[in-house]
Structures are given as C-alpha cells and as structure tokens.
C-alpha atoms as a printed R data frame, in Angstrom:
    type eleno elety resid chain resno       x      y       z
1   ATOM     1    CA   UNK     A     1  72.862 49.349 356.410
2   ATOM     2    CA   UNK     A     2  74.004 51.562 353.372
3   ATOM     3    CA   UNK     A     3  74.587 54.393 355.963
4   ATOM     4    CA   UNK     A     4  76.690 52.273 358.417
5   ATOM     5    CA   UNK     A     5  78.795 51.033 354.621
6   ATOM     6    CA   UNK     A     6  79.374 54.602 353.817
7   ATOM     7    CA   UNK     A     7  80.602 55.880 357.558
8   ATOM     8    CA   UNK     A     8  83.107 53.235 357.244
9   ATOM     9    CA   UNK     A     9  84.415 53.940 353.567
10  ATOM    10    CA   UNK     A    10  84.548 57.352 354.786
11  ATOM    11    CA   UNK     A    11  87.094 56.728 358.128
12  ATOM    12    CA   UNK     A    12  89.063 54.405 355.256
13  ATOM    13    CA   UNK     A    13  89.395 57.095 353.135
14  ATOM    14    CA   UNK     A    14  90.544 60.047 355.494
15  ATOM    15    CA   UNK     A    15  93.173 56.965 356.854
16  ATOM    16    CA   UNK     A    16  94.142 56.396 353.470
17  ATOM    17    CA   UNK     A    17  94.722 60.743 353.358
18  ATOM    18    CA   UNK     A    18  96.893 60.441 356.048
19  ATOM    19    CA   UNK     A    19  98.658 58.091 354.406
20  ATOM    20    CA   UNK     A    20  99.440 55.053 356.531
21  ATOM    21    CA   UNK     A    21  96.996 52.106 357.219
22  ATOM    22    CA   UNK     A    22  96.370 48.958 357.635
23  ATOM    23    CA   UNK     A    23  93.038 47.295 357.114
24  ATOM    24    CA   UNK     A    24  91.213 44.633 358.575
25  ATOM    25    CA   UNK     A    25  88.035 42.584 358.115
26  ATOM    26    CA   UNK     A    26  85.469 42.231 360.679
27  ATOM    27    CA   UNK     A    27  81.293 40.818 360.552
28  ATOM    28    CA   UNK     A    28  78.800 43.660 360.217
29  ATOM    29    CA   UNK     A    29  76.464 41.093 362.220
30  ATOM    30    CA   UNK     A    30  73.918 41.314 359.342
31  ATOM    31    CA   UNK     A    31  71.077 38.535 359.504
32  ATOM    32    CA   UNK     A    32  69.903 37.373 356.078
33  ATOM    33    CA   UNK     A    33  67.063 35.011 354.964
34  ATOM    34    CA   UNK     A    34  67.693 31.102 354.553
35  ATOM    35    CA   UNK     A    35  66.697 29.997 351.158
36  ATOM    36    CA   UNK     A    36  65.895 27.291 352.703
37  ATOM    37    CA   UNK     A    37  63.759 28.686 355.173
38  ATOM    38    CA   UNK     A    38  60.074 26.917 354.930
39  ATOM    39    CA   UNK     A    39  57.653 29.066 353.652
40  ATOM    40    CA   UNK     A    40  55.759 31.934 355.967
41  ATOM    41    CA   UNK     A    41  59.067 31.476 357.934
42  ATOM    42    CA   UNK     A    42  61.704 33.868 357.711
43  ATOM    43    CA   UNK     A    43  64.912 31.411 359.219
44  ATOM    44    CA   UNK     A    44  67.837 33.953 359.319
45  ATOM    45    CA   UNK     A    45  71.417 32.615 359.212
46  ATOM    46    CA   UNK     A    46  74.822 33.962 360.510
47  ATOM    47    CA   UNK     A    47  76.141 34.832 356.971
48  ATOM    48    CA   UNK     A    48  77.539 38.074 357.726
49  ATOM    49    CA   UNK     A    49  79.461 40.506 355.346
50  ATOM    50    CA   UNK     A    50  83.042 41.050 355.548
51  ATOM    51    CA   UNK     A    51  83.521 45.071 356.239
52  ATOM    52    CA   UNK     A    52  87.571 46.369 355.944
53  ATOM    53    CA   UNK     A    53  88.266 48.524 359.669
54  ATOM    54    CA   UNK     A    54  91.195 50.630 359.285
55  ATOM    55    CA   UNK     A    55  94.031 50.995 361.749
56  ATOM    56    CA   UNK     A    56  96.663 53.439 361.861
57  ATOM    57    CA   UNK     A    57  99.917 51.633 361.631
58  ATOM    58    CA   UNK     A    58 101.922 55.234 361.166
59  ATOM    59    CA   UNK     A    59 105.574 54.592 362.369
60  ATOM    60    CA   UNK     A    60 106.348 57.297 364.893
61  ATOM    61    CA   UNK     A    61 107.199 60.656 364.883
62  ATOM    62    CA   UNK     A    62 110.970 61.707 365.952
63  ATOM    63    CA   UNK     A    63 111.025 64.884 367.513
64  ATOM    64    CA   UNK     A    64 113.854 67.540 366.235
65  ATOM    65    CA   UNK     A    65 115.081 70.491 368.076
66  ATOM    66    CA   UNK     A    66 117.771 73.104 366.382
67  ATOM    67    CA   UNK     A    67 119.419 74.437 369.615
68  ATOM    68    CA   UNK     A    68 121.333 77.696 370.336
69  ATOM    69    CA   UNK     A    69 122.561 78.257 373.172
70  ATOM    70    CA   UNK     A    70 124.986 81.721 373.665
71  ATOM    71    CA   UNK     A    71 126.133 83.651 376.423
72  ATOM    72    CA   UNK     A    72 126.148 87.427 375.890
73  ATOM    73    CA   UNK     A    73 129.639 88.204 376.283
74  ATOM    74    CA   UNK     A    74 129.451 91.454 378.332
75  ATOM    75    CA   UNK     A    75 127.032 90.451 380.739
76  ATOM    76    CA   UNK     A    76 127.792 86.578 381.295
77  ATOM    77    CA   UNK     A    77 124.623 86.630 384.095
78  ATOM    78    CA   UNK     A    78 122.787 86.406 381.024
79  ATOM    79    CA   UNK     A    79 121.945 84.356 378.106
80  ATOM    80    CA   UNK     A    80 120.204 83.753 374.812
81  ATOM    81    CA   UNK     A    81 117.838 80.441 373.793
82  ATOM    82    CA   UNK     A    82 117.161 79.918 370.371
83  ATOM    83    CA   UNK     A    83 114.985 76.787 369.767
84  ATOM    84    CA   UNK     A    84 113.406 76.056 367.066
85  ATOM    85    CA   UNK     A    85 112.721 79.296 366.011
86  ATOM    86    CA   UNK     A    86 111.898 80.131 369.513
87  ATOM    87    CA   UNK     A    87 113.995 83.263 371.061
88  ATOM    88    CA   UNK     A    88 114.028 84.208 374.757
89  ATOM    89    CA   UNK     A    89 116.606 86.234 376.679
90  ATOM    90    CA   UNK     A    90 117.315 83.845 380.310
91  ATOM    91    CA   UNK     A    91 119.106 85.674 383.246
92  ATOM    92    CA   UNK     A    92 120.774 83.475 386.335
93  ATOM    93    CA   UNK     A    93 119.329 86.057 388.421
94  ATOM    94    CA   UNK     A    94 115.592 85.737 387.172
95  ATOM    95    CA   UNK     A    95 113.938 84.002 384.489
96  ATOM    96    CA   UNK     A    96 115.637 80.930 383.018
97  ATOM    97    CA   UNK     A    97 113.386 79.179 381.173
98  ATOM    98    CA   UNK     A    98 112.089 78.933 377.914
99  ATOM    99    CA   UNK     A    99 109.339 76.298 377.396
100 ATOM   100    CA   UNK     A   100 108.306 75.585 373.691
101 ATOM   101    CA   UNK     A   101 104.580 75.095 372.660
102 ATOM   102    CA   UNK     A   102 104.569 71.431 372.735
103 ATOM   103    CA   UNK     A   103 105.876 71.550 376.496
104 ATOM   104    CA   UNK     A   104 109.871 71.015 375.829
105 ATOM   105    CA   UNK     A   105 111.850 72.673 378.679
106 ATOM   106    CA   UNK     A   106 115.491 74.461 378.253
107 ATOM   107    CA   UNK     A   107 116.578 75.744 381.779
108 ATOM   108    CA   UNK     A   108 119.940 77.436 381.904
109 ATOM   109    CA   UNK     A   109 122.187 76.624 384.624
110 ATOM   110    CA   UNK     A   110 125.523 78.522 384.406
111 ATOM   111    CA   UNK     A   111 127.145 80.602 381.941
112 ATOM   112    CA   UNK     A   112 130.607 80.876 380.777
113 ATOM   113    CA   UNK     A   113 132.693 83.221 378.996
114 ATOM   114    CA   UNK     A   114 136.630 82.649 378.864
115 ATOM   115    CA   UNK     A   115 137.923 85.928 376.986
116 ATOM   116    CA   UNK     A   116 141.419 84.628 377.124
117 ATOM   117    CA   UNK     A   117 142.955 82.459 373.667
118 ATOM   118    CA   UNK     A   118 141.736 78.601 373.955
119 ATOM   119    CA   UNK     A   119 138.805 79.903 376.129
120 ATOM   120    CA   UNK     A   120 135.308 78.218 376.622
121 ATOM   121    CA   UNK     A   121 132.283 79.984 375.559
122 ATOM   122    CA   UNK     A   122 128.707 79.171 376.040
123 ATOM   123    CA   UNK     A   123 126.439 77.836 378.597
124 ATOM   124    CA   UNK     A   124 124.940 74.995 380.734
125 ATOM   125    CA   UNK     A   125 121.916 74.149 380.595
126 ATOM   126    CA   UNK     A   126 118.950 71.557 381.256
127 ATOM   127    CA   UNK     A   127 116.126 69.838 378.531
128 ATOM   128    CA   UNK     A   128 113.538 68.501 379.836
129 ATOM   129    CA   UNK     A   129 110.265 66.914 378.854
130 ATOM   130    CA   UNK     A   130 111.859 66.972 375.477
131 ATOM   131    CA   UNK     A   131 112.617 63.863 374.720
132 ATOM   132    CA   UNK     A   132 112.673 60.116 376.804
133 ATOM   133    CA   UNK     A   133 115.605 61.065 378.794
134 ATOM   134    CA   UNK     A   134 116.186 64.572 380.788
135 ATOM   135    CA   UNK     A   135 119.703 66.000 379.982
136 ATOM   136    CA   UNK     A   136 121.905 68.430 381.362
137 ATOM   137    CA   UNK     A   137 124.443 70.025 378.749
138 ATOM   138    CA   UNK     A   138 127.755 72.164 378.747
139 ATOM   139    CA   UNK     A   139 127.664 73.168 375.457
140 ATOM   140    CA   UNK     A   140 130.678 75.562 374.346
141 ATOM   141    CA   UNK     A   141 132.862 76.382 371.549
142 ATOM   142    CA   UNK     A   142 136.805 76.395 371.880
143 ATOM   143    CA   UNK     A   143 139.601 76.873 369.715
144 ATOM   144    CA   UNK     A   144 142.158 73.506 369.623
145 ATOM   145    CA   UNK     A   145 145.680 73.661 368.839
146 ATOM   146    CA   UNK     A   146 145.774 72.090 365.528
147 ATOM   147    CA   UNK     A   147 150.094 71.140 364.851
148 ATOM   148    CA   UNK     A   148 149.459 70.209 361.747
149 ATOM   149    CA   UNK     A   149 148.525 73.319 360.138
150 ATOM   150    CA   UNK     A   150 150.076 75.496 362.700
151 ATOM   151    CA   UNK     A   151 146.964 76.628 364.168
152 ATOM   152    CA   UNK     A   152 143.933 75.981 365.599
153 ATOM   153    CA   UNK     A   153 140.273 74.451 365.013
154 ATOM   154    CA   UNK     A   154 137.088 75.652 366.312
155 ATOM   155    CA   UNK     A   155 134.826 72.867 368.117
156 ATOM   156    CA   UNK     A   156 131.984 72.296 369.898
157 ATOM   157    CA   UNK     A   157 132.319 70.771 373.342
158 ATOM   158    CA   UNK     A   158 129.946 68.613 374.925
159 ATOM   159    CA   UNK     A   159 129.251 67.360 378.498
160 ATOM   160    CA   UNK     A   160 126.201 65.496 378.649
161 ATOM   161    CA   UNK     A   161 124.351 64.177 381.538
162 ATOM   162    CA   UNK     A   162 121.254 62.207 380.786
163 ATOM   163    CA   UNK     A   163 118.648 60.912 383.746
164 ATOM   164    CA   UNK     A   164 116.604 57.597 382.225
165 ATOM   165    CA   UNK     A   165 114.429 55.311 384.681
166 ATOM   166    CA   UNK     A   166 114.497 52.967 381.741
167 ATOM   167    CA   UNK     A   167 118.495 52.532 381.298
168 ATOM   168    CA   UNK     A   168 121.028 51.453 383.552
169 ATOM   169    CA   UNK     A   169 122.743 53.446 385.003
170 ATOM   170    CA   UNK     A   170 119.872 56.027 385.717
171 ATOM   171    CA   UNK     A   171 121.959 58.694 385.542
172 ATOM   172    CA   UNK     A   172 124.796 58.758 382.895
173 ATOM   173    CA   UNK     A   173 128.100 61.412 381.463
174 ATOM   174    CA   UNK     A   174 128.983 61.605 378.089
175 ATOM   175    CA   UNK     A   175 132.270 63.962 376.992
176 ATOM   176    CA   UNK     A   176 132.827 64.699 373.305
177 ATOM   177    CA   UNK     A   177 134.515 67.151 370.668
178 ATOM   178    CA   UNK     A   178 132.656 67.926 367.421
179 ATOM   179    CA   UNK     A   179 133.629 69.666 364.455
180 ATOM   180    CA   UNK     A   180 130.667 71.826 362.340
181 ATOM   181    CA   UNK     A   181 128.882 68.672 360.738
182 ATOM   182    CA   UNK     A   182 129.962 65.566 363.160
183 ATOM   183    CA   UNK     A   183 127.374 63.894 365.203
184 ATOM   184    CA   UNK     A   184 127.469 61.771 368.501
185 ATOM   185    CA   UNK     A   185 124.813 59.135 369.318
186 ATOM   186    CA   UNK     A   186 124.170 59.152 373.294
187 ATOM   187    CA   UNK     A   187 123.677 55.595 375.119
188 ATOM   188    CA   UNK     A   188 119.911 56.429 375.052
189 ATOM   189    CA   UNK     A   189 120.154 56.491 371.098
190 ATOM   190    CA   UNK     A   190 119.560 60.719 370.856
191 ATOM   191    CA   UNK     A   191 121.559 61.949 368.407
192 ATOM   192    CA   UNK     A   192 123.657 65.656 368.974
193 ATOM   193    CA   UNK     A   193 124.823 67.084 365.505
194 ATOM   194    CA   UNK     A   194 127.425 69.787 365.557
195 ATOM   195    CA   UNK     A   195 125.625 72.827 363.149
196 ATOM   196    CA   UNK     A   196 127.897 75.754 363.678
197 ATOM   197    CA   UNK     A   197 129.470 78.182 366.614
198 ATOM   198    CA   UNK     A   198 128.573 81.915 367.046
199 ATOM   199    CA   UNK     A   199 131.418 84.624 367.919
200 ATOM   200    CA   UNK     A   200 130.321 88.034 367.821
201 ATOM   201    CA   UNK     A   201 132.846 90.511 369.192
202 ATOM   202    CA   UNK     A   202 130.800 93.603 370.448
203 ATOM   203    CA   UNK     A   203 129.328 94.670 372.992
204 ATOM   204    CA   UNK     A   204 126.213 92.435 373.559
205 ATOM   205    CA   UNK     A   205 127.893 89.393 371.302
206 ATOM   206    CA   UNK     A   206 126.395 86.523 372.032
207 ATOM   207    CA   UNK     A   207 129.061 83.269 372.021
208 ATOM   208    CA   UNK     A   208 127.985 79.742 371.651
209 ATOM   209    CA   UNK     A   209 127.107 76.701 369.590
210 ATOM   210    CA   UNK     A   210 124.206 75.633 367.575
211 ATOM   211    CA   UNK     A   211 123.315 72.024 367.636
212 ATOM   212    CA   UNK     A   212 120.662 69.946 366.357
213 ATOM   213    CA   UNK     A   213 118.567 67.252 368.947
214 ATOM   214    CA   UNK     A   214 117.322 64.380 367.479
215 ATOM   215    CA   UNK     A   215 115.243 62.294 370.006
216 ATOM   216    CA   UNK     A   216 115.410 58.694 369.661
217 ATOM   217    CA   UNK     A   217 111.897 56.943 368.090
218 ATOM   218    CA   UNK     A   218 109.898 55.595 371.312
C-alpha cells in the first residue's frame, strides 16, 4: 500500500514540475477491519481512502513560424526559405521543399522579381501541415506612392489562400498591405505579422519579406 501512495505522489509531483494540473480524488479500494466485527471475524467494510490523481489541464501550445521567403534576384528560377532558423536553397526546376523537423511543409510555387520602380519582389509559395488550415501565399515587398511625403513606402503584400474542411467556404482569398510591424488575422484566426523586407542589390541578392505565422490555438 505505501508503495502504490508513493508512485502516485511521485506522477503528482513531476505534474506539478511541469507546471499545470489539476487533481482529483478517487478510492484506492482498500478493505479495512469493522470495529464492530465479532470476534475471530475479520468483517471488512468499504471505507476506502481518498488518493489525489493528477490530470494535465495545460492550455495548448500555439505554434510560431518566423518566415522568409526571397527570390535571388539574378536567377529568379530560384529561391531562398528561411524558417525558423531553417535555411534551404528551392529551385522551380528541382527541389522545392523545405520540411521542418516537426513535419511543417513550405513548397515554393513561383517566383517573382520586377526590377522596374514600384516592382514586386518575392515568391509564392505553399504551408502545409503547419498549422489547421493549408495556405498558399504571394508574399512580396513593393514600394507605394506615398503623396504625402512625396515619396514612397515599402510594404509587404499578401495574397492568401487558405483550404479548411472545418470552415465555410473550404477554400478562401485574403488580400492585404502591411507595413514592418502591422498584423492581419485570417478568417481561420492565424495571425500574419509584417517583420521586415530584404533588398540586396548584387549579384545573388535575395528580395523578399519576413513574416511571422502564428497558428490559431486548436
């Protein structure tokens, strides 16, 4: 009985490590001796101890992906993932994946590279297996005409198609603008934050936009 006591203190206590739990009392089933039992007899009763059961009540984990996403300016058959901390060099004309330990997938799809003033740069590309919903993003950077200061702002541009059984429409297009630091929520609750664009003006520049991911909590 002491041994079975201790086991259970012991799962409390690595719950109580991890920081979230919830306990819970159940019967250990343990038969005692009546008092009232008549003597030579042993009459055992129901009276059973009250033993606390843990159970993890930890609220979910949202899963985070920094995203860049460039095409290399002199060769726009290729590009250049960076995901969370995860580089790969993708080519449309052989390997365009790069899949992340925990089994995220970024797929490019097209590249573009505009050299002229006001041009788009960056790429298209898929993420899967990510999070709830699969996407497909154009994600580039372009320079706006800004009147009011007589010249013009650098943004991110976003065109967003997300595939959900679960929401209706299945399939779904979101269009948006973001300066450095502005966020969109999508209709499936992820959340795209604008981090920062990438120019570089050499030969083998890479041009794009770094965003962040946030999955929505399932």
């Amino acid at each position: 009985m002491k041994k079975i006591i201790l086991s259970v203190l012991l799962v409390i206590s690595l719950f109580l490590i991890a920081g979230c739990v919830k306990t819970t009392e159940i019967e250990d089933g343990t038969e005692v001796a009546d008092d009232s039992a008549l003597a030579g007899e042993a009459v055992k009763s129901s009276a059973a101890k009250k033993i606390p059961v843990p159970t993890p009540i930890c609220p979910p984990t949202l899963k985070d992906y920094d995203v860049g996403a460039f095409v290399i300016g002199t060769d726009p058959n290729t590009a250049v993932f960076q995901v969370n901390g995860v580089t790969k060099n993708v080519a449309l004309s052989g390997d365009r994946e790069l899949v992340l330990p925990g089994g995220a997938l970024f797929r490019l799809n097209s590249t573009l590279y505009q050299a002229y003033a006001g041009g788009l740069r960056g790429t298209n590309f898929v993420v899967d297996r990510a999070c709830a919903s699969t996407y497909s993003f154009a994600a580039y950077w372009v320079d706006l005409p800004f009147p009011e200061a007589s010249t013009t702002k650098r943004v991110g541009s976003f065109t967003v198609h997300s595939a959900n059984t679960r929401l209706t429409p299945v399939t779904f297009q979101e269009d948006f603008v973001l300066e450095n630091g502005q966020s969109k929520t999508l209709r499936d609750g992820a959340k795209v934050i604008m981090k920062s664009s990438l120019e570089q003006n050499y030969a083998g520049g890479w041009h794009g936009v770094v965003f962040e991911l946030i999955c929505p909590s399932s």
